[in-house]
N, C-alpha and C positions, 0 to 999 in steps of 0.2 A: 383663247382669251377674248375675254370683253375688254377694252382698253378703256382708261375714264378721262375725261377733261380736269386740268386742274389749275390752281394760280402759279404764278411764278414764287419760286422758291427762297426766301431770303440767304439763301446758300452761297458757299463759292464754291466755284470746281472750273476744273478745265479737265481736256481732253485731246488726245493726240492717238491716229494710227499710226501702225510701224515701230521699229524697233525705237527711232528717236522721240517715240511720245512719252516714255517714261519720265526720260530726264526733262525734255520740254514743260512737261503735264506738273511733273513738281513744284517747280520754278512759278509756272503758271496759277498754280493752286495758293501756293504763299504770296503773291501779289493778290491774289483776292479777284481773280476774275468772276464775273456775271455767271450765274447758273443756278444749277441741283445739283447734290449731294449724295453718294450712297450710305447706305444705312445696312439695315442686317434684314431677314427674310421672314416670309409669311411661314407658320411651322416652326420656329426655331422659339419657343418660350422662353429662354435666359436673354435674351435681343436685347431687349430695351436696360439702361441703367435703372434701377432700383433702387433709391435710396443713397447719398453719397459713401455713408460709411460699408455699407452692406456690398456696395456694387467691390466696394475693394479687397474686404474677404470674401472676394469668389461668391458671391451672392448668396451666402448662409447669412442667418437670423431666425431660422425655426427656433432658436432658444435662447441665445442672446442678442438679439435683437433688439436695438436702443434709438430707431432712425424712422424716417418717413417712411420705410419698406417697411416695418415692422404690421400695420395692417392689414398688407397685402400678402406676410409670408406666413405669419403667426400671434392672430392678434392677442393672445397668451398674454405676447413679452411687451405690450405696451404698458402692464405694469412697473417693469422696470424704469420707466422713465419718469424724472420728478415732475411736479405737479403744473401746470401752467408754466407750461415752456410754446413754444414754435422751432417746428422741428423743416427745416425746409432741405433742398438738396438739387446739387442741379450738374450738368455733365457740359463743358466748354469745350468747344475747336476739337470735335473732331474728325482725326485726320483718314482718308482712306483712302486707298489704289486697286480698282478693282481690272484685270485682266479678261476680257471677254475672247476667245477663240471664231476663227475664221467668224466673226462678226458679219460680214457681209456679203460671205456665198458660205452658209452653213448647211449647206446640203446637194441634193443630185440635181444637175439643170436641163434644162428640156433640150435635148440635141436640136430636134428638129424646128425650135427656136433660136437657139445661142448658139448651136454648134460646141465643139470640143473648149469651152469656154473656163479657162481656169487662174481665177485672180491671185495676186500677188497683193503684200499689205492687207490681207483681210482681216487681220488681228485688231481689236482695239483696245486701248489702255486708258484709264480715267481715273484721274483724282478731283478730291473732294477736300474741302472745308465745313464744319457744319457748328450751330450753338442751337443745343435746344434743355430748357429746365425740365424735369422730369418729376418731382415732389413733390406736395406744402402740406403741413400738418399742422393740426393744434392738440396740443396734448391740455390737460386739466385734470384734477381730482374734486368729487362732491362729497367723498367721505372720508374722512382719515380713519383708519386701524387703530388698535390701540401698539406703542413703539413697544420695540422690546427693547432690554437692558442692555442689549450689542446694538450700537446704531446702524452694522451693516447687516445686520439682521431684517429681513421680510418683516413689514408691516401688515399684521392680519387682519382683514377685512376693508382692506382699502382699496377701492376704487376707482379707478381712471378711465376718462374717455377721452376720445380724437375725434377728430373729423380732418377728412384725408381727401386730397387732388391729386392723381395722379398717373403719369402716358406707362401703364405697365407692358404695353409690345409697341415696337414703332419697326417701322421697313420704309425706306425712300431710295429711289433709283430714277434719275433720266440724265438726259442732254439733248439740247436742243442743236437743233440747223445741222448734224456733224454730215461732213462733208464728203464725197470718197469716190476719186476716177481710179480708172484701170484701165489698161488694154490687155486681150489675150486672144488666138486664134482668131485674126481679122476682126473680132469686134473691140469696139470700145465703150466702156461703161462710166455712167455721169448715175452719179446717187446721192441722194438727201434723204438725214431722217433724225425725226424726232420724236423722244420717246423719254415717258416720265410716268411712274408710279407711286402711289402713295399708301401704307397699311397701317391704322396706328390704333389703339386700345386705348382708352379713356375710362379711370373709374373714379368715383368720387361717393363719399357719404359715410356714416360715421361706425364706431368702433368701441368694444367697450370690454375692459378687461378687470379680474373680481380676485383677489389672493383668498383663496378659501382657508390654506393653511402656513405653518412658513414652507412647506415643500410644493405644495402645489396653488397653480394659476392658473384659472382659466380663461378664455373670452371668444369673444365674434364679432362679427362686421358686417354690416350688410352695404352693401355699392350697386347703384345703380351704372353701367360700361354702355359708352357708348362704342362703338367698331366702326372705322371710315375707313372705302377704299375705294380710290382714283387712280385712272390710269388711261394715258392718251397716247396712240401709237399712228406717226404720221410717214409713210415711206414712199419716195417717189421716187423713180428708175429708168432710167434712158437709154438703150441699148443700140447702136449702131452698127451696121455695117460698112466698114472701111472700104470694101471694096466696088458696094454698087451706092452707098449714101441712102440703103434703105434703115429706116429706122421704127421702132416699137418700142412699147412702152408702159408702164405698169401703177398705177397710184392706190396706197392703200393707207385707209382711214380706220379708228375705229376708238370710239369712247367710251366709260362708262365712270358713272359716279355714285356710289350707295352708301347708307347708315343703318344700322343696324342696331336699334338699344333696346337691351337685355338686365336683366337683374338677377343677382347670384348670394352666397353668402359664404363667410370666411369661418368654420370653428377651429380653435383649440386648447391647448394646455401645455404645460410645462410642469415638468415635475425634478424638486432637486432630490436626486437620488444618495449624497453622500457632500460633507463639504465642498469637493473636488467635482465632482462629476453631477451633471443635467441633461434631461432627454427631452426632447418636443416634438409633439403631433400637430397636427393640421390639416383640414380637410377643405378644399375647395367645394362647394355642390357645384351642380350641373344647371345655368344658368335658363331662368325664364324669359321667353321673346315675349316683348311689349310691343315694338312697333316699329316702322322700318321704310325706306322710298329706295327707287333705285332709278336713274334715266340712264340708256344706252344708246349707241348708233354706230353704222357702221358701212363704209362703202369703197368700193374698189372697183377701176377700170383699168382692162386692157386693151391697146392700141396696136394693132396690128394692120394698120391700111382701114380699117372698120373701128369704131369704139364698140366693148360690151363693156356694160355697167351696170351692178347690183348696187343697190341700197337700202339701207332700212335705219327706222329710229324709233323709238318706244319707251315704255316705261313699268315696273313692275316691281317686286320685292325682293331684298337681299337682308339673308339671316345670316347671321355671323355667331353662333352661339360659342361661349367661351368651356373646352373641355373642364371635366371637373379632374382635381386634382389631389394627391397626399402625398403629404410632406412630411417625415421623419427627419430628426435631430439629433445628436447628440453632443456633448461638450465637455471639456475638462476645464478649468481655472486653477492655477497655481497664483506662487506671489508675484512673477514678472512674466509668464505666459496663459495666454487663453487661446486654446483649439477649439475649432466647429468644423463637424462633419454632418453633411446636410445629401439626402436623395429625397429627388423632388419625382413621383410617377404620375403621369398624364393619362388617364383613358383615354382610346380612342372614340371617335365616331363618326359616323356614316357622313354627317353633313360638317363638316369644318365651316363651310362656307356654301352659301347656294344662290342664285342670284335667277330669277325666275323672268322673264320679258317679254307682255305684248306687243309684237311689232306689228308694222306696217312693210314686206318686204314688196321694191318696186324692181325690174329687171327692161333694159335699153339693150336694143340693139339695131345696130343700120339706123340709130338716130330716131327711133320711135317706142317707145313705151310696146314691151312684149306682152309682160303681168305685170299684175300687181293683186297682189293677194295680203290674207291679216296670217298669224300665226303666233305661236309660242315657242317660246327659246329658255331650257331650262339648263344652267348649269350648274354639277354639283361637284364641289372638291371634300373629299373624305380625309381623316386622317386617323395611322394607325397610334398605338397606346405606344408612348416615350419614355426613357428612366433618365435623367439627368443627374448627375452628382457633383456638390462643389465643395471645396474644402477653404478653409478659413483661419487665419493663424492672426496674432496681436502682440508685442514684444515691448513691454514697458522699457524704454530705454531710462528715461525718467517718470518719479510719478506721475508728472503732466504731461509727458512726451512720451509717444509708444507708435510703433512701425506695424503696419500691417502689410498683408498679401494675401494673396488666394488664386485660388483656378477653377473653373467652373465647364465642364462639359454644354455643348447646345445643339441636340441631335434635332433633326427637322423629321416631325412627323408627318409631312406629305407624300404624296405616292409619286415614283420618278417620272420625268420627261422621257417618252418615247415617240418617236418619232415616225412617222410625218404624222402630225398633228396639222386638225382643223383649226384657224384662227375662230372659228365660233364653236371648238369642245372643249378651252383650257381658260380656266377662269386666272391663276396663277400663271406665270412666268420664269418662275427660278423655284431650283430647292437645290436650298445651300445648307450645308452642318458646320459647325464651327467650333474653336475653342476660346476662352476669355482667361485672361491672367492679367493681375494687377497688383500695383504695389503703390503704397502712400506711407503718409504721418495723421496722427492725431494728434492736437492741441489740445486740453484740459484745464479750460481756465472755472473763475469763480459767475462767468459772468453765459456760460456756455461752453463748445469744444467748436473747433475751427478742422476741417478734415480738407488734405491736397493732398493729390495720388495720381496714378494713370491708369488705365486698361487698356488691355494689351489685347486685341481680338485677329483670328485668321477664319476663315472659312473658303469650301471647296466645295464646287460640286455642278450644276449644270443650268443654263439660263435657255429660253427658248427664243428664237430669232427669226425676222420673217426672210425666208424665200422665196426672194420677188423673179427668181431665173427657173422654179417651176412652173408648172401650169396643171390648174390652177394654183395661184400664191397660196404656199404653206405654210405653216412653222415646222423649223428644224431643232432639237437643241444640240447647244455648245458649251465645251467645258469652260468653265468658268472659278475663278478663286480672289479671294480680296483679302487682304493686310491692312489693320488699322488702330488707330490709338487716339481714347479718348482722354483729355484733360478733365480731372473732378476735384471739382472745387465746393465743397459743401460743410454744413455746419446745424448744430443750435443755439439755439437763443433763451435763455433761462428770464422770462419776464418779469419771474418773484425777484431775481439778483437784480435787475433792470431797476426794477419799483425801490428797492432798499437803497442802490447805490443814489438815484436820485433825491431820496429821503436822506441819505446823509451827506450828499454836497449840500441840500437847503439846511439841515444843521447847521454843517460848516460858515456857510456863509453864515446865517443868524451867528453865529460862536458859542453854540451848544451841543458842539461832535462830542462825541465818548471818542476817548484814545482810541486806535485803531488796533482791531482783535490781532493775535499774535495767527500764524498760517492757520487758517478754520480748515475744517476738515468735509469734502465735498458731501453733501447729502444726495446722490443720484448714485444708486448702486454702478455702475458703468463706468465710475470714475475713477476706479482702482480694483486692482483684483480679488476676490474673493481670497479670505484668506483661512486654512485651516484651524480648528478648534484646538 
């Protein structure tokens, strides 16, 4: 890995080794301590929340899709939504506990260093606090359809566009200063380290969907993504001997910071196949590089009675191309349930990520400059072709009150951590897979819908760690697993209802309201279920 520099994180977390950090780390995390936050992993494409109402059925919307996700899964179904609205969505407090194994001797130690050197507490455990918004849209129509003589009937020929802000991947991991003695076999070990990364997906730009007939919709989107990934790993290590008070020693540095913006585009369609039943397609393309910076650096010494010391810093390109992707759908609607079953498949390819650097490598030893030479440092992480499946359910309890859930698979398509690994051959640090499930309510008012729910996320699988007790300092990886749950809190906002209601307080007030209508009946197909002929 390249490691990146980054700001401090407006997060809370804390962090505890040992078996007492769990319950410590909790405690500590709901007071709100100073730090960074975990998040979910580079290769896991369901990561990020999507949309509030979407993230709750298990991340389907290929076909009914009514939310800020809707033009990044199927911009088809932003037809469904009424005309000049603001569709925004955002995901609060959430909470995680990530479990890192032997964390701080993850691997084989140089005997004729350390000796039979074997730590106790090397496990660490860390929770997190986090708020971050993930959505905003604008929905509008420029053309109305002619209505048909059922108002919940498709308007033919009617037209809707968005324009859409939105983090469709996000991954965050560090902690800063953590702390970690030992003793074992005559030695004693004093260690500090800090370490925080950051992967987030940015798309933005507009959307535009067309009812050709009442069964079928089509539309697309075009988004310009931008891709940032930082990440700064600081580890420093003190190894004693108890018996003669000789002592050695290890510091390792290493940063990097890139952006990578690309331009992609969304097609699809929706087709109602029968009252009851709707199918939806959707294609990702394979995103175009535009343009891109990346700065790294990186340096480490060993002290053993002698200092050696490499370093190097530079600057060069980092391509993040976003895989291309299809998305199938399908759905039922009755009068107080609605199903969606949604498979999302990712291609692979060769370059997930590649991060390319002219450096300057400089090389000390006995206190005098040995080289110093220029060079290239090309890293590339590949990834193979993913299928994902999530499923989506909606339970009118009342006409304006209805429960949803879902569950959403999130396989990581990056290739494993194996071990001993060069701190300058792995651009990534973890490949984690995980599952999401969550469960909310819908609001359905005349004014918009108000959505609160949670998600429910685990993941497993392996992170990579430096080992500062070989020679040369390696990465080892270690099993790894996190437990977490997000607060969503999201909504719309119907700006035509906005604009009438305050036309008829200015009535009121002047004292020329019209009686107030008896229950109107919603105009945004979403707002009740589909009901048989």
């Amino acid at each position: 890995m390249l490691a990146p520099a980054m700001p401090p994180s407006p997060r809370a977390r804390v962090r505890r080794s040992g078996p007492r950090g769990a319950l410590l780390g909790i405690a500590g995390a709901l007071l709100g301590a100073l730090g960074a936050s975990a998040a979910h992993a580079q290769g896991r494409y369901e990561s990020a929340l999507l949309g509030g109402r979407s993230a709750l059925l298990g991340g389907t919307g290929v076909v009914l899709g009514v939310d800020g996700a809707a033009p990044f899964l199927n911009p088809a179904t932003i037809i469904r939504i009424e005309d000049r609205n603001i569709a925004f969505s955002s995901a609060f407090f959430r909470y995680a506990h990530r479990t890192l194994e032997a964390w701080h001797q993850p691997g084989p130690v140089d005997a004729a260093l350390y000796g039979d050197l074997r730590l106790d507490r090397a496990t660490v455990t860390d929770q997190g606090l986090d708020s971050l918004p993930d959505a905003t849209c604008y929905f509008f129509d420029v053309k109305r359809g002619a209505r048909d003589a059922e108002p919940r009937r498709a308007r033919v020929g009617r037209q809707t566009f968005a324009a859409c802000l939105a983090k469709t991947e996000e991954n965050e991991f560090g902690f800063d200063a953590l702390r970690f003695s030992g003793q074992s076999a005559s030695r004693r070990v004093n260690q500090a380290q800090t370490f925080r990364y950051a992967w987030g997906r940015f798309s933005a730009g507009p959307s535009w969907s067309y009812r050709a007939t009442e069964r079928l919709a089509v539309g697309v989107s075009l988004s310009a993504v931008r891709t940032r990934y930082t990440s700064a790993l600081d580890v420093a290590s003190l190894v004693e001997d108890t018996g003669t008070g000789a002592a050695s020693s290890v510091t390792y540095q290493a940063a990097l910071s890139g952006d990578s913006w690309d331009g992609l585009a969304h097609l699809g369609a929706t087709y109602r196949l029968s009252p009851v039943f709707s199918a939806g397609l959707s294609v990702r393309t394979p995103s175009v590089h535009l343009f891109d910076s990346l700065d790294a650096s990186h340096h480490d010494t060993r002290a053993t009675g002698t200092a050696a010391v490499r370093t190097w810093a530079g600057e060069g390109e980092f391509v993040a191309p976003s895989p291309a992707r299809l998305a199938v759908g399908a759905s039922a609607e009755w009068s107080r349930l609605r199903l969606e079953l949604d498979g999302f498949f990712y291609l692979g390819q060769r370059e997930f990520a590649r991060a390319s650097v002219d450096r300057e490598e400089i090389a000390v030893d006995g206190g005098a400059v040995t080289s110093r030479r220029r060079s290239r440092l090309d890293l590339v992480e590949g990834a193979a072709p993913i299928v994902n499946v999530g499923l989506g359910a909606e339970v009118f309890l009342t006409r304006d009150l209805s429960l949803l859930g879902g569950a959403v698979t999130d396989f990581n398509a990056l290739s494993g951590l194996r071990g001993p690994m060069s701190a300058e051959s792995k651009l990534f640090l973890e490949r984690m897979s995980g599952v999401h499930a969550s469960l909310g309510l819908v609001s359905y008012t005349r004014f918009g819908d108000l959505v609160f729910g949670a998600r429910f996320d685990y993941a497993a699988g392996q992170m990579a760690a430096v080992n500062a007790f070989a020679s040369p300092v390696r990465l080892d990886p270690i099993d790894c697993r996190e437990i977490g749950a997000t607060l969503v809190l999201a909504g719309r906002i119907s700006l035509r209802t906005v604009e009438d209601v305050a036309r008829e307080i200015g009535d009121a007030v002047e004292g020329s309201a019209a009686p107030p209508p008896e229950r109107a009946t919603p105009r945004e197909p979403m707002r009740a279920p589909a009901q048989e002929d």
